[in-house]
C-alpha positions as CSV (number, residue, x, y, z in Angstrom):
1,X,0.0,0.0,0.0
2,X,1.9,3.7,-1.2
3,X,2.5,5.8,1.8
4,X,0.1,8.5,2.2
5,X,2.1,12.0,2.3
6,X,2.4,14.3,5.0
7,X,-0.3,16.2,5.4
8,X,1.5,19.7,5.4
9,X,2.8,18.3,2.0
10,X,-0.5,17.9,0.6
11,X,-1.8,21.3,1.1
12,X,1.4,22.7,0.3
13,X,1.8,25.0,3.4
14,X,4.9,24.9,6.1
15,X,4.4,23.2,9.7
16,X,3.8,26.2,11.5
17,X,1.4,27.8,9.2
18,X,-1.1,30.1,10.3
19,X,-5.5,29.0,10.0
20,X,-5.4,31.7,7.3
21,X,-2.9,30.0,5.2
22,X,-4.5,26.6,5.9
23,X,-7.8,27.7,4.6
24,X,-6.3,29.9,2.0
25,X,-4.2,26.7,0.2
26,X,-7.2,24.2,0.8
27,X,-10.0,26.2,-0.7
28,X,-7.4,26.6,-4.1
29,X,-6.4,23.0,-4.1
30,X,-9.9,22.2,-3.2
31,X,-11.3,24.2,-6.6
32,X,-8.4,23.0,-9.0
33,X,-9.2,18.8,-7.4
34,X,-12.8,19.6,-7.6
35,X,-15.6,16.2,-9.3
36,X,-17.4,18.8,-10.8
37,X,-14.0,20.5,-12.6
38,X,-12.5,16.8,-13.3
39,X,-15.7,14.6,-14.3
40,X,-14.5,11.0,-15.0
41,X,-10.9,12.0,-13.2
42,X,-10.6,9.2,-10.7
43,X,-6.6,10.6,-10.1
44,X,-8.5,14.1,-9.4
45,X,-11.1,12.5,-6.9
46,X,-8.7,10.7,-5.2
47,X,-6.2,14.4,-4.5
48,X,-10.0,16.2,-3.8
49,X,-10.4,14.0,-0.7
50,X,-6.6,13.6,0.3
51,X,-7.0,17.7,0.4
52,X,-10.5,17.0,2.5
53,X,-8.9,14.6,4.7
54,X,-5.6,17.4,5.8
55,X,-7.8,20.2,6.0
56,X,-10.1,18.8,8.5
57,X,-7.0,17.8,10.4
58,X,-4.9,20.5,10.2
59,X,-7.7,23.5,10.6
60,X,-8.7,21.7,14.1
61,X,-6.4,23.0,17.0
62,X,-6.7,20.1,18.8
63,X,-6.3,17.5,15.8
64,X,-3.9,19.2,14.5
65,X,-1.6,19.1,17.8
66,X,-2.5,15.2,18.3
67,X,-1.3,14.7,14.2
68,X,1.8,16.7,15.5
69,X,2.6,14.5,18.0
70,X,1.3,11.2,16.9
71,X,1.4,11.3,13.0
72,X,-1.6,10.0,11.4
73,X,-2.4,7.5,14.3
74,X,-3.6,10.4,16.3
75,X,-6.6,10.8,13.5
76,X,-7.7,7.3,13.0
77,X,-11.4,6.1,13.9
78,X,-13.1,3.0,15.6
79,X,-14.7,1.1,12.6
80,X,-16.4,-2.2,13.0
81,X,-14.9,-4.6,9.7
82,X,-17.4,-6.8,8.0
83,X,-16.9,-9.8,10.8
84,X,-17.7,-7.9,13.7
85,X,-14.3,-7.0,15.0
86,X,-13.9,-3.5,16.6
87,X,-10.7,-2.5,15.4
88,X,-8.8,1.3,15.2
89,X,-8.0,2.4,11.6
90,X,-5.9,4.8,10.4
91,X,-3.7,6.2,8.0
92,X,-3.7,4.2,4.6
93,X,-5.6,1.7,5.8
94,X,-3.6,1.1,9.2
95,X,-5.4,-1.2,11.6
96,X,-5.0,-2.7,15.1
97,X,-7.9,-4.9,16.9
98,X,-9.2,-3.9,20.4
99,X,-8.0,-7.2,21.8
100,X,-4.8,-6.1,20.6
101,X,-5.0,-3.0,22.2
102,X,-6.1,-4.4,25.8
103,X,-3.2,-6.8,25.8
104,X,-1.0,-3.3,25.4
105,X,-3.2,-1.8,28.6
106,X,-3.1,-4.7,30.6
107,X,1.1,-4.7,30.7
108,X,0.5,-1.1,32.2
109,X,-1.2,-1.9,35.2
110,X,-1.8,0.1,38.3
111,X,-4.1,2.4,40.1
112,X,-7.4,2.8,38.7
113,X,-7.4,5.8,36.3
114,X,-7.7,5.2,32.6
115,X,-4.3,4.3,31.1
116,X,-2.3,6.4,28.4
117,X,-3.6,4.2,25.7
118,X,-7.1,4.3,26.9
119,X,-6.9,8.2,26.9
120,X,-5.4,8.3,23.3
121,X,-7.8,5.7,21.7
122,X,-11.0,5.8,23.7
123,X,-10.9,2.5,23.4
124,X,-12.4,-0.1,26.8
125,X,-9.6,-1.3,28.6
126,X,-9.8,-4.4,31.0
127,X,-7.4,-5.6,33.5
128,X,-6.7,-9.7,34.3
129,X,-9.1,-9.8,37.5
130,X,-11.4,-7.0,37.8
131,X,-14.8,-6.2,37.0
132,X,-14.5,-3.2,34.8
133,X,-16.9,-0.3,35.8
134,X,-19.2,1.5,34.0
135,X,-19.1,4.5,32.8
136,X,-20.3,7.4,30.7
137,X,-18.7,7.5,26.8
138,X,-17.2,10.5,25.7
139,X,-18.9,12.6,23.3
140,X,-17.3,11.6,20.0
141,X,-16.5,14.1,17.3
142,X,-17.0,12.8,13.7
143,X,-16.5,14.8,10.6
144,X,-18.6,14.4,7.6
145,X,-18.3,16.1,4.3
146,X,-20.8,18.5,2.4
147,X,-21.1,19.1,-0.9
148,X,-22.1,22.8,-1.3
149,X,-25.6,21.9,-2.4
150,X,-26.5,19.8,0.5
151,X,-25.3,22.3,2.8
152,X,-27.3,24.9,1.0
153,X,-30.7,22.8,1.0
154,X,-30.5,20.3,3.1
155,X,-29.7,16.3,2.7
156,X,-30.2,12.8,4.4
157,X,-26.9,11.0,4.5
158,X,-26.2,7.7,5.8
159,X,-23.7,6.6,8.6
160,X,-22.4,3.6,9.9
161,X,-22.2,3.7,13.9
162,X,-21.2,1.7,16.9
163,X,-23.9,-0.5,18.4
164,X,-21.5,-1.0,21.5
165,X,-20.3,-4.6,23.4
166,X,-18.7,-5.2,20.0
167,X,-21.7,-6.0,17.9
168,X,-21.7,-5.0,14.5
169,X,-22.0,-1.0,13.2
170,X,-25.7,0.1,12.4
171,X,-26.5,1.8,9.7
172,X,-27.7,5.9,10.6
173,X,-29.8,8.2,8.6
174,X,-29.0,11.5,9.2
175,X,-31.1,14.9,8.0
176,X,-28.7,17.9,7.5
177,X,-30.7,21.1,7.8
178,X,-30.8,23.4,5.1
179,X,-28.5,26.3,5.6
180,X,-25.7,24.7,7.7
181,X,-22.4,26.3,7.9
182,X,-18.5,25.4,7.5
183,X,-17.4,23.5,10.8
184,X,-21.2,23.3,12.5
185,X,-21.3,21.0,14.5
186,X,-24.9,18.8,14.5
187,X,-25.1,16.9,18.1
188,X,-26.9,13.4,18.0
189,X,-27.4,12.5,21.2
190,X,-27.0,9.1,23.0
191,X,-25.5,7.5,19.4
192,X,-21.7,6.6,21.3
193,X,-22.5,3.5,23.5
194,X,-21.2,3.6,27.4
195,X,-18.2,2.0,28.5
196,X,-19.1,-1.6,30.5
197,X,-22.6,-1.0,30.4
198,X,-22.4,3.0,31.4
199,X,-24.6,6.1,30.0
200,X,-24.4,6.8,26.4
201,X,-22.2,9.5,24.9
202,X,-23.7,12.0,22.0
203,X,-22.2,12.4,18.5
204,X,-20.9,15.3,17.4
205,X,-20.8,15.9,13.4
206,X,-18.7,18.6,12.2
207,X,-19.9,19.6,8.7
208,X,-16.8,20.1,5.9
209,X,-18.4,21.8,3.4
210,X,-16.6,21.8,0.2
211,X,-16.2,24.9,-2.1
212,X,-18.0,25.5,-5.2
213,X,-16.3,25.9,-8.4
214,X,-17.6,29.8,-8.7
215,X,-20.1,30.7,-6.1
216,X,-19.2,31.6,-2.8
217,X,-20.9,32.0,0.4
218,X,-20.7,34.8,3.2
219,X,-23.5,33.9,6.2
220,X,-26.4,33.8,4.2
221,X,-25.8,35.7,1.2
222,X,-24.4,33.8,-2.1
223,X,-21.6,36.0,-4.2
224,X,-20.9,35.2,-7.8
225,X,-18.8,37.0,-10.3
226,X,-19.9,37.9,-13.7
227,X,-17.8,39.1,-16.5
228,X,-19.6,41.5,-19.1
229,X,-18.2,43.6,-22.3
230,X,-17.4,46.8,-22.1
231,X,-20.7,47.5,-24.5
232,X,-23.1,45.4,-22.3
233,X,-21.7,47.6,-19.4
234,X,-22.5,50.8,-21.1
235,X,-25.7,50.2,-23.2
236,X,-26.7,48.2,-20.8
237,X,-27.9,44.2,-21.3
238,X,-30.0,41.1,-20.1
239,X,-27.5,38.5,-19.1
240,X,-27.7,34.9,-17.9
241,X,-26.5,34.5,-14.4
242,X,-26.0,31.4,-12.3
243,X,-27.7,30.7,-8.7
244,X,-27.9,27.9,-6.3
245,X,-31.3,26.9,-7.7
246,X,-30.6,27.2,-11.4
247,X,-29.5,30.1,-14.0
248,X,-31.8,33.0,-14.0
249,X,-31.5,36.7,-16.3
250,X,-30.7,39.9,-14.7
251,X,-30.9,43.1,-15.9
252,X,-27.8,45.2,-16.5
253,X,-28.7,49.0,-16.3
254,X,-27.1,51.3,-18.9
255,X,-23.9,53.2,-17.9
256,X,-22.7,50.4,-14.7
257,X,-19.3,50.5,-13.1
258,X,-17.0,47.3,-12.5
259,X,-17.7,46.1,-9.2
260,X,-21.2,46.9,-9.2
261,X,-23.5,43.9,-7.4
262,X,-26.9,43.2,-8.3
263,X,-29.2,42.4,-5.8
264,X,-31.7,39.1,-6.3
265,X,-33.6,38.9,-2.9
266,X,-34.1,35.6,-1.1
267,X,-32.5,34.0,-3.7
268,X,-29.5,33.5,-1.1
269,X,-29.2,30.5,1.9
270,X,-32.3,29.4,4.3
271,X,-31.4,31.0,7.0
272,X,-31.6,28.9,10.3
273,X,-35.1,28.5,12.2
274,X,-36.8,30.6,9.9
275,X,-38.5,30.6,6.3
276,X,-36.4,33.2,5.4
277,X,-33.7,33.1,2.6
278,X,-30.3,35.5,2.5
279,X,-29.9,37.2,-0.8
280,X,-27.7,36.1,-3.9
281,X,-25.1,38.9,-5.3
282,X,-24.0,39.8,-8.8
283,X,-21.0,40.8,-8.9
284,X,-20.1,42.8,-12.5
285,X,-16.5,42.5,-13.7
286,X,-15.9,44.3,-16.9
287,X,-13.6,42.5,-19.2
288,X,-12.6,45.0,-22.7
289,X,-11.8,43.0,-25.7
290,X,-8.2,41.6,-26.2
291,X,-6.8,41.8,-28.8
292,X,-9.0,44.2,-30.6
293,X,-9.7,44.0,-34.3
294,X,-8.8,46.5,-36.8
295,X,-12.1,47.6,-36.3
296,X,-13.1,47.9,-32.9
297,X,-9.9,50.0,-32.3
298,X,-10.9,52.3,-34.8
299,X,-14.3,52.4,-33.1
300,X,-13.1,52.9,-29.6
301,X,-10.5,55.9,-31.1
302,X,-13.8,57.3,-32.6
303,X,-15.4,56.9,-29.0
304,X,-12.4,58.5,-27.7
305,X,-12.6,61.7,-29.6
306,X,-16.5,62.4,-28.4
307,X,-16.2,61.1,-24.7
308,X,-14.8,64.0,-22.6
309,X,-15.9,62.3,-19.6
310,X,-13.6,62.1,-16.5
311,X,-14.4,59.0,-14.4
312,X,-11.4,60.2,-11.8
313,X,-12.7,64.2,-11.6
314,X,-14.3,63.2,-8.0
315,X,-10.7,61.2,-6.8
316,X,-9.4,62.7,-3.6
317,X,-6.2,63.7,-5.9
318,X,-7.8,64.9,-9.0
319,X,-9.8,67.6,-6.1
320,X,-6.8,68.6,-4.4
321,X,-7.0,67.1,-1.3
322,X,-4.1,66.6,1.2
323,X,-2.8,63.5,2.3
């Protein structure tokens, strides 16, 4: 089985990178590895969720210090296999059973407190003579990944989870709610089974929703950029614009500046506990021709000689102001 690379390596970025540069190289690797960029690109699909799989690491404080410590071990999960064995997977594929495991704790002996292993894994630990007591699971933290769609309406997806005392893993069906954000976390309570019998723990899913390949989201507002020609922006045009439910046409008035955003209300993200909707933004980018044709440069020099317009008369340096 290859060796999986260091997750640092994946996303490009040094060991003692900020959040800012974490986030900044995973939403551009995320983009370029993107299914809906590289249909049919099983090499593309595979680097999409190798990127997934650091990020969610690295951009968690506490995952990230355990990975620094620990390597990839540190970032593994409790998986049932297809016979019923609990075993702890990581890595490429890296497993070790929980028999194995409580032969380790058992050599540790002493005192009552969980042991270093115990800690580490969460894993039940018994000792040769005693009656292990029962007690409360942890809260586990699982982190499942959003495409920007679901996140934006809503989705039923389906885990596998721990029926406890080693029985096989039970399939879960989980409803995301529309409008979830980057790193919410959805709590699912009693779903980690107690320790020798004890209290149930609750489930914690993180949602890692994935970037779109040209909308983007703030709260719940959608942003997209549009390019237009410099005749559309100053005659004015209907245009074709995309949205999270489908293309729709917008109006582009006469005479409208780069960097302009039009306004579709309620055409944004559900917002949470409510019927309402954020709004979608169109952003205008003027692109001019390039190269221009014999013709259109004769135009524009014609357009030139008529248009006495100056768009930087009201600049703070064009009226004399001080710095």
């Amino acid at each position: 089985m290859p060796k999986r690379r260091d997750y640092y390596e994946v996303l490009g970025v040094s060991r003692s990178a900020t959040d800012a540069e974490i986030k900044r190289a995973y939403r551009t690797l995320a983009k370029k590895h993107h299914p809906d960029r590289n249909p049919g690109d099983a090499s593309a699909e595979g680097k999409f969720k190798e990127v997934q799989r650091a990020y969610s690491t690295l951009i968690d404080p506490q995952k990230r210090a355990e990975y620094d410590q620990f390597g990839e071990a540190a970032v593994g999960q409790w998986k049932t296999t297809p016979q019923g064995q609990k075993v702890y997977q990581w890595g490429g594929g890296s497993t070790v059973g929980v028999d194995d495991l409580e032969d380790l704790f058992s050599a540790f002996g002493g005192g009552e407190a969980p042991s270093v292993f115990e800690q580490f894994f969460g894993g039940p630990a018994r000792r040769p003579g005693r009656t292990p007591k029962p007690r409360r699971a942890a809260d586990e933290e699982r982190d499942i990944a959003l495409a920007f769609d679901q996140a934006v309406n809503g989705a039923t997806i389906a885990l596998q989870v721990n029926s406890g005392d080693h029985g096989p893993a039970q399939r879960l069906e989980v409803k995301i709610p529309p409008g979830v954000e980057d790193l919410q976390k959805i709590r699912l309570k009693g779903r980690v089974p107690g320790l020798n019998g004890g209290p149930p723990g609750d489930l914690l899913l993180r949602c890692r929703i994935a970037p779109h390949p040209y909308l983007t989201r703030n709260g719940a507002d959608i942003y997209v950029d549009v390019p237009v020609s410099v005749t559309e922006a100053a005659l004015g045009a209907k245009i074709e614009v995309p949205a999270i439910d489908g293309c729709t046409t917008v109006t582009l008035p006469p005479g409208t500046p780069s960097g302009s955003k039009l306004r579709l209300r309620g055409r944004g993200v559900p917002r949470a506990g409510s019927s309402a909707r954020g709004d979608q933004y169109v952003v205008i980018q003027i692109v001019p021709p390039k190269p221009l044709t014999d013709e259109q440069r004769r135009l524009f020099e014609q357009l030139r000689g008529v248009d006495s317009s100056n768009p930087r008369s009201q600049c703070p340096w064009e009226r004399g102001a001080s710095q």
